[in-house]
N, C-alpha and C positions, 0 to 999 in steps of 0.2 A: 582375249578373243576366244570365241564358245564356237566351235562348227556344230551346225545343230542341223541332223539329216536321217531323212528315213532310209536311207542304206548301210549297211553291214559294221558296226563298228571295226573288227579287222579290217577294210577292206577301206574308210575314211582314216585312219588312223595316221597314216604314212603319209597322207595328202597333210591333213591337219599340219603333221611336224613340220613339212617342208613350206607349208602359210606362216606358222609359228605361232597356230593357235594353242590356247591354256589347256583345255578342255578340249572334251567330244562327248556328243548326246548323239546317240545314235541306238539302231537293232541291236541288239546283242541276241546270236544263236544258240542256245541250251545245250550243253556237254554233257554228256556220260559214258560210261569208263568201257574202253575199248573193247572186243571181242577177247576175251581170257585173260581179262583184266589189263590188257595192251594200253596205248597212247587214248586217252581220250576221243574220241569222235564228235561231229555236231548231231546235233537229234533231230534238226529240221523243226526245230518248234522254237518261238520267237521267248526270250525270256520277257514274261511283262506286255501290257499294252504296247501295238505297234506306235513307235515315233510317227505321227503324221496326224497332220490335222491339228485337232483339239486338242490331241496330246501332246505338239509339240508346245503350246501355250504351259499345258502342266506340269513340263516339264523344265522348261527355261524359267518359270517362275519360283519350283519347287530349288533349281541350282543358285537362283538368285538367292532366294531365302537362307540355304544351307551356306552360303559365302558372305551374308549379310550387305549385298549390291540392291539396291538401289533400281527396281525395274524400271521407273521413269530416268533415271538417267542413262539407259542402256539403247544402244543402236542394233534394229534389227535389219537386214535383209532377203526379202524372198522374192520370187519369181512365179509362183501359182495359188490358184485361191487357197489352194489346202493349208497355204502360210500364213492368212488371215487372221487366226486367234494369235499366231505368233507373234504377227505384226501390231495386233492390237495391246497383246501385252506390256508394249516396252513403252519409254517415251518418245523413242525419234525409230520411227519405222522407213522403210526406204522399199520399194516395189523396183527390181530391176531384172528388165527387159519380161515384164508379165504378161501373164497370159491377159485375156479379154477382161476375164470377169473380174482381175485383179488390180488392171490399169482401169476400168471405171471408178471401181471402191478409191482408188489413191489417190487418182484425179477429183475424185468429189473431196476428202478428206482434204486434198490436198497437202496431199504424202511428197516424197521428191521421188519420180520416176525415172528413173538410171538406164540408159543403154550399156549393154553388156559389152565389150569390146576387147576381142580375143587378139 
C-alpha cells in the first residue's frame, strides 16, 4: 500500500506506519544548513512539483514503473476532483465520500463510490 498525499511528507509518515503502508508520495520541504552551520532547518520552498492534481497521476505511475507494478492492476482511492488523473491512472479506482464534481465523473464511469465511515 502507497499513501499518496499533498501534505507534508514528515507529517504523513507516522500516519502511513501506523496504516502499514509500503511507501509515501508525498511534499517533501527543502533543507539547508542551519544558522552557523547549526541543525538543518526547512527553507519553506517545496522540493519538486507539488503532489496534487496531475502530479499525483506522475507520480504514482513513475513509483509503479521504478517497482515494475502493474498500473492496471493497482487500486486507487480519492475523495476530490484533484484525484482524478490519479484515479484515472490505475485499474480499479474507488471515489470515497467525494466531493460533487468527483461523484458525478464515478458515477458516470461507474467507479465504486465508498462512504467514508469514521
Amino acid at each position: 500500500m502507497v499513501l499518496v498525499t499533498g501534505a507534508l511528507d514528515f507529517m504523513v509518515r507516522p500516519v502511513a506506519a501506523r496504516l502499514g503502508a509500503d511507501d509515501v508520495i508525498a511534499n517533501v520541504l527543502g533543507e539547508a544548513a542551519g544558522p552557523g552551520g547549526g541543525p538543518a532547518v526547512f527553507t519553506g520552498e517545496l522540493v519538486g512539483p507539488a503532489v496534487a492534481d496531475g502530479e499525483k497521476r506522475v507520480r504514482v505511475l513513475a513509483w509503479c514503473r521504478e517497482r515494475g507494478v502493474d498500473p492496471a492492476a493497482c487500486h486507487a482511492f480519492g475523495d476530490s476532483f484533484g484525484d482524478l488523473a490519479m484515479l484515472e491512472s490505475v485499474g480499479v479506482p474507488h471515489a470515497v465520500t467525494p466531493d460533487r464534481r468527483l461523484r458525478a465523473i464515478a458515477e458516470e464511469r461507474g467507479w465504486a463510490v465508498l462512504p467514508w465511515r469514521g
